[in-house]
N, C-alpha and C positions, 0 to 999 in steps of 0.2 A: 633454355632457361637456366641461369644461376642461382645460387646463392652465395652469400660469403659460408665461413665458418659457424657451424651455432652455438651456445653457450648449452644448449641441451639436447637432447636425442630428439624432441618435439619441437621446439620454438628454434628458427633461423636469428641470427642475427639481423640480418634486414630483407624488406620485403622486395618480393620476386622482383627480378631484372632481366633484359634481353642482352643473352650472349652476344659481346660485340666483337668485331672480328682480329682475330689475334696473328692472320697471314694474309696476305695478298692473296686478294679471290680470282682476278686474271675474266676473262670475257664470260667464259661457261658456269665459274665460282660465282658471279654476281647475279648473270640472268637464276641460278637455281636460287642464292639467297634471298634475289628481290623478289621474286615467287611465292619463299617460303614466308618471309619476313623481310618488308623493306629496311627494317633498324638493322638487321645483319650485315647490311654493307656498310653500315661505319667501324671503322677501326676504333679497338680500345683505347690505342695511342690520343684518339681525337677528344677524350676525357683530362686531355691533358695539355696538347698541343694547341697556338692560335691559330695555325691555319694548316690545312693537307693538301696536297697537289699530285695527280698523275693521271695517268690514261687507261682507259678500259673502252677502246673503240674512238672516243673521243675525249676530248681534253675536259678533267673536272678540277675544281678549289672546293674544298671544303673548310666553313668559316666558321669560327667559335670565337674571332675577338670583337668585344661591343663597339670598341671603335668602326669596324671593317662591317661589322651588321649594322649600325646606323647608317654608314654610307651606302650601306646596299636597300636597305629599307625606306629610308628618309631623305636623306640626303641627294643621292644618283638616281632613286625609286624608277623613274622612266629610261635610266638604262639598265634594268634588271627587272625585267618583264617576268611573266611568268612563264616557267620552264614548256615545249611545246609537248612533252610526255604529258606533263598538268593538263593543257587542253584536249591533247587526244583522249585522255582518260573520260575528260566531264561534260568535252562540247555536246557528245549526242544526249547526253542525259536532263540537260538544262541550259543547254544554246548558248547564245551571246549573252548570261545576264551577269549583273554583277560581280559574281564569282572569277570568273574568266575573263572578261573584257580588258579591253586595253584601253589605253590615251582617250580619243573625246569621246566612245563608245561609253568605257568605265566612269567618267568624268561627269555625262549628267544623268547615269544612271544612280549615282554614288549621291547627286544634289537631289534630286527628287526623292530618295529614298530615306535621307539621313533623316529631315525632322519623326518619319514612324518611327523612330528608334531613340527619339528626344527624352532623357532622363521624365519627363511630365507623362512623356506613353507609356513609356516602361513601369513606371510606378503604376499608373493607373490598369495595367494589367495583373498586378498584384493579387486580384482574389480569385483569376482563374487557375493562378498556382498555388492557391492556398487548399481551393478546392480540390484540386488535383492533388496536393498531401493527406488530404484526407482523406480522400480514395485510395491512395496508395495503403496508409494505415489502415483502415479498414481490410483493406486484403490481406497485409501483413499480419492482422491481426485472427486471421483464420489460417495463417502458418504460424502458429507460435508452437514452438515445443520443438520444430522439426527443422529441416535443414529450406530452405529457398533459394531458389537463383535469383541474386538482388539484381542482375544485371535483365537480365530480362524485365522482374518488378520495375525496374527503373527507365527500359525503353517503355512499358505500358505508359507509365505516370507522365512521361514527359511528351509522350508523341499526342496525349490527351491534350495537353497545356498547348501544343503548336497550331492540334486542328483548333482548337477554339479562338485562338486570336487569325490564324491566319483566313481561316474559311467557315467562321461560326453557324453562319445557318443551314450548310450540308449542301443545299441547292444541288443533290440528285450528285455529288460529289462523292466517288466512295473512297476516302482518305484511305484507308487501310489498302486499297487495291494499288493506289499510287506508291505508296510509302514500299509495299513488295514488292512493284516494278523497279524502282528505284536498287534498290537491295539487291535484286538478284542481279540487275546491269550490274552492280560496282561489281558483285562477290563473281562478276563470271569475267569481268574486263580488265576490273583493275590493276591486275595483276602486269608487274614488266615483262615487255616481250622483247627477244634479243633485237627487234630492229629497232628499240628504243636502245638500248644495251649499245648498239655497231650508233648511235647519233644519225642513224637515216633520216632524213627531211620528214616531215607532217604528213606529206601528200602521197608518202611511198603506204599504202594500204596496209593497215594493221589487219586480216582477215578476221579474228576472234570478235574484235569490236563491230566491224561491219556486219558482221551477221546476228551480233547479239543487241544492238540497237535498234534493230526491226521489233522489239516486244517493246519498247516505249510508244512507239506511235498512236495504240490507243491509248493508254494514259494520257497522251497530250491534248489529242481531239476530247475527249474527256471533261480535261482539264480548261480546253477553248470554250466548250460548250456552257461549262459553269460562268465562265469570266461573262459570257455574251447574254448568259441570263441576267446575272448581274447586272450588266450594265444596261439593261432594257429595265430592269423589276426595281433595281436602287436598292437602297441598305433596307434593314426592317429593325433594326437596332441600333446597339451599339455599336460604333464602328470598328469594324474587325480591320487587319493587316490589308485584307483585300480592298477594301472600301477607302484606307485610308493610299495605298498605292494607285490606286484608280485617280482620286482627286488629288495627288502630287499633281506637282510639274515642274520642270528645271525653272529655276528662279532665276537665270539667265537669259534663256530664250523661250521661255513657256511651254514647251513644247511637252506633250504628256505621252506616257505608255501606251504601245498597240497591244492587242490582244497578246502576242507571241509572246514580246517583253514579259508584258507579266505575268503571263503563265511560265514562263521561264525561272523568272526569281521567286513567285509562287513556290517551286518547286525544291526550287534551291533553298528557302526559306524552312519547309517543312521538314526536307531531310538535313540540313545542315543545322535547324532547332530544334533538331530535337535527341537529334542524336548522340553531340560532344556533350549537352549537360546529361542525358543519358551517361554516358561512358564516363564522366567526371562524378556525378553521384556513386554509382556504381565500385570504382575505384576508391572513392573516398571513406565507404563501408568498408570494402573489404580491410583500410588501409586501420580505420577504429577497431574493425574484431584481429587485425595486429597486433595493436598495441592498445589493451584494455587500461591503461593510463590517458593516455591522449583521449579515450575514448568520455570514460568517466567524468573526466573535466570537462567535455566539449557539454555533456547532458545535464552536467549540474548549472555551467551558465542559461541552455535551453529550459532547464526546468524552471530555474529563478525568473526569466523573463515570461518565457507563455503560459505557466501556470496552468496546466491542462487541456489548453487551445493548441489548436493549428498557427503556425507562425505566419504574418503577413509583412508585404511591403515596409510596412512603418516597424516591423522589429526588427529588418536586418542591419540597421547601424547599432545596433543594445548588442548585435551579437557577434563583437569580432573575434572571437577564437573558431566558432563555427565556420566565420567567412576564410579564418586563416589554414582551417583543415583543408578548404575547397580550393585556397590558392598552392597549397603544400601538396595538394593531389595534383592539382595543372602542373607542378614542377616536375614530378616523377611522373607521370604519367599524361604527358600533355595530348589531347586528341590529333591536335597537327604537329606531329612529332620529328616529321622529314618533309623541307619545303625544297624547291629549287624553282632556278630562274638562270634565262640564258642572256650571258651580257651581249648590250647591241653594238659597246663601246669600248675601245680599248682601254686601260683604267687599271691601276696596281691595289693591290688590297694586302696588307699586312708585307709590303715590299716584294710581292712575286706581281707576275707580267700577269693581265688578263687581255686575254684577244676576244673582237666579238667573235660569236660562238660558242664560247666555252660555255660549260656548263656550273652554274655558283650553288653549291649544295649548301642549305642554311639545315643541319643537323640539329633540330630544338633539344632531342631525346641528348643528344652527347651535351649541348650549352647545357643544361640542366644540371647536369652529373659532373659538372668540369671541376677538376680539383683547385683552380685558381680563381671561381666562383664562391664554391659553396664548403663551409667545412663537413665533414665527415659525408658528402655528398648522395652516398646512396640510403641516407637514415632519414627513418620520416619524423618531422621535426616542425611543427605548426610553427612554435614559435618564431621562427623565421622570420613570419608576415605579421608578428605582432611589434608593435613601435617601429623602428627603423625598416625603411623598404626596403628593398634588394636593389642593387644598384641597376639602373637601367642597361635595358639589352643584354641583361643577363637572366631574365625572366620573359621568356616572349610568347604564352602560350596562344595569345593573339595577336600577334604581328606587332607591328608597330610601323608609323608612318604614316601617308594618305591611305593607305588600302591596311590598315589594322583595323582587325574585325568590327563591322557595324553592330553587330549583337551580342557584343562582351558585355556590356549591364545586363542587358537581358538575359542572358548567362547564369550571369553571379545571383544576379537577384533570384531565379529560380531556383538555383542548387542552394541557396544557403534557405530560404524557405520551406524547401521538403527535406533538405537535410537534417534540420533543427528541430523538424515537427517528428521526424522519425526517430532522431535519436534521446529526444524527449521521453517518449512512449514503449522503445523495446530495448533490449541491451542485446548485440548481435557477435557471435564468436564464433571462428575458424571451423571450417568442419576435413576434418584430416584425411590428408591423401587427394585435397581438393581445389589446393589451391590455384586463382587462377593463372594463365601465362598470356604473357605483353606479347601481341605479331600484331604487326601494322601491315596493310596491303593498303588503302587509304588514310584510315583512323587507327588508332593504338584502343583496338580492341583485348578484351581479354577472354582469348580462347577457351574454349568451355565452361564457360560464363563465371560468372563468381557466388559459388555456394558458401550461405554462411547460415548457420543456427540463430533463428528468431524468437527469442525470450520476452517474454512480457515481464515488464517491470514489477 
């Protein structure tokens, strides 16, 4: 972890960064820093440069220009599949669904799935995340005076918000047993192993992940057995994620979800929502008890709107400095921070040679910080995202193209609802010697969470 220079013995100039790599790491250099931290394999240079080219086993590009990432995202999308590290990482955790799939597999998994995520659902999910800020405050509100890990605070609050749209009536479901399972696969697999490193085929046996994929199997039959009660016993409410994936069906051929399917994107669903607006809440505090300006401002628009309420669906367009905090956090701190994908086609990108096979690193952590992007780059800076956008494909915290993320509203609209309601109510400041530190091994966590002083207004 860096910082720049600080203007005081106590306050950094800018909020914590991951040391990016200032020498060629060579095969052994890379397998320890993808280990330690996948952002360590990007060169500093690539904060500055449109494209990087060379070899560590096999042949990699790494792309920071928006031209060369729409055509890898949008444009070419079916020849820049997703990298097969990517799938060895997540197939045993949640199968062939959404996340992973390819061409017609992804294609009407992707039509059946989109309208649950129709700006009408998403909004009408709105008071289970208002609930869930008020829960959060509540508990917040029995640490005031003292220090708290908001990053934890903030998986509680949001993994709440996921079980409730996605599996609301429990049905003998124990979400917390899934979500551990889940957790401790990534934190024991995730990790690059040198025969990702040396580019060996799919099929050459990762042994780490083979042996640590045997503790999902009861989560899944778990997770079959709830979908199978479901579908014998029918809704009993509201319709939850599960209810309404059930009665999809590709609008093309009709054809609908089997059990496995959807306990697959089930799965993918709980841990993939609940976890990035987790780590973007989280980030986004720590990033207010930075800079107690940003901070101040963001609570006095939340106070002038909710007036002593929890914020809902219908306040988050009254609140864009709030929503701009949440996109100014996806910049610095994006959850999918290091993507790749392996070209099927030969194809030039910013005038270098790409052969199939290669490997096309889309580094989000370096586009972010790039100095022909953004000015003063590593400064947090809402305003940004207030009036004028950012130029596209220079902000990607959710892809962009056919496969940019299906639950980007859903997202925003949560984080800017508990953000708003939280910083309405407490005023949250640094607690020293504490800050947190960015390692990504999937998502751009922040290592030993982010402790910060909860004040009651």
């Amino acid at each position: 972890m860096t910082q720049s220079p600080s203007p005081s013995p106590s306050m950094p100039a800018y909020p914590v960064r991951v040391p990016l790599a200032t020498a060629p790491l060579g095969i052994w250099g890379s397998l320890q820093a993808g280990r330690r931290n996948v952002l360590e394999l990007i060169p500093e240079i690539a904060t500055h440069a449109p494209i990087l080219s060379g070899r560590t086993g096999k042949r990699w590009h790494m792309v920071m220009e928006p031209g060369a990432l729409k055509r890898i995202l949008r444009d070419r999308a079916e020849d820049y599949p997703k990298s097969v590290v990517t799938k060895l990482i997540l197939e045993p955790a949640i199968g062939d669904s959404l996340f992973v799939a390819e061409g017609a597999s992804w294609m009407w998994q992707r039509r059946t799935a989109a309208p649950v995520f129709s700006q009408r659902h998403v909004a009408a999910l709105g008071p289970v995340m208002t609930a869930a800020a008020e829960r959060a405050s509540d508990r917040l509100g029995k640490a005031q005076g003292r220090a708290a890990d908001l990053f934890d605070e903030m998986v509680t609050a949001t993994f709440e918000v996921i079980s409730d749209v996605t599996l609301s009536g429990g049905d003998g479901f124990d979400r917390g047993a899934v979500h551990r399972a889940i957790e401790d696969y990534i934190a024991g697999t995730a990790k690059i192993s040198v025969l990702d490193i040396l580019g060996l085929p799919g099929w050459v046996p990762r042994p780490g992940r083979m042996l640590a994929g045997a503790q999902l199997g009861q989560m899944k039959r778990m997770a079959d057995a709830a979908i199978d009660r479901r579908r014998g016993e029918g809704s009993k409410g509201v319709p939850d994620l599960l209810d309404l994936l059930m009665a999809g069906q590709d609008p093309e051929g009709g054809r609908k979800m089997t059990t496995a399917e959807l306990r697959d994107n089930l799965l993918t669903f709980i841990v993939a929502g609940h976890e990035t607006t987790a780590l973007t809440l989280a980030w986004a505090l720590y990033l207010c008890a930075f800079d107690p300006g940003e901070q101040d401002l963001a609570r006095a628009e939340a106070q002038a709107v909710l007036q002593g309420r929890a914020a809902t669906a219908a306040d988050v367009a009254a609140l864009p400095r709030i929503r701009a905090i949440v996109e100014e956090t996806l910049r610095l701190y994006p959850p999918a921070a290091f993507l790749s994908r392996t070209a099927q086609r030969a194809d030039r990108l910013c005038g270098r040679e790409v052969r199939p096979g290669d490997t096309v690193i889309l580094p989000i952590y370096a586009l972010h910080r790039h100095h022909a992007h953004w000015a003063e780059p590593d400064a947090f800076r809402p305003a940004r995202f207030l009036g004028k956008r950012p130029e596209r494909f220079t902000w990607l915290p959710f892809g962009d193209g056919p496969r940019i993320c299906i639950g980007a509203n859903f997202a925003v609209q949560e984080a800017v609802i508990i953000l708003a309601t939280l910083l309405s109510r407490f005023r949250f400041a640094p607690v020293t010697g504490r800050a947190p530190k960015p390692v990504m091994i999937l998502t751009l966590r922040p290592e030993g969470g982010v402790w910060l002083m909860v004040e009651a207004l």
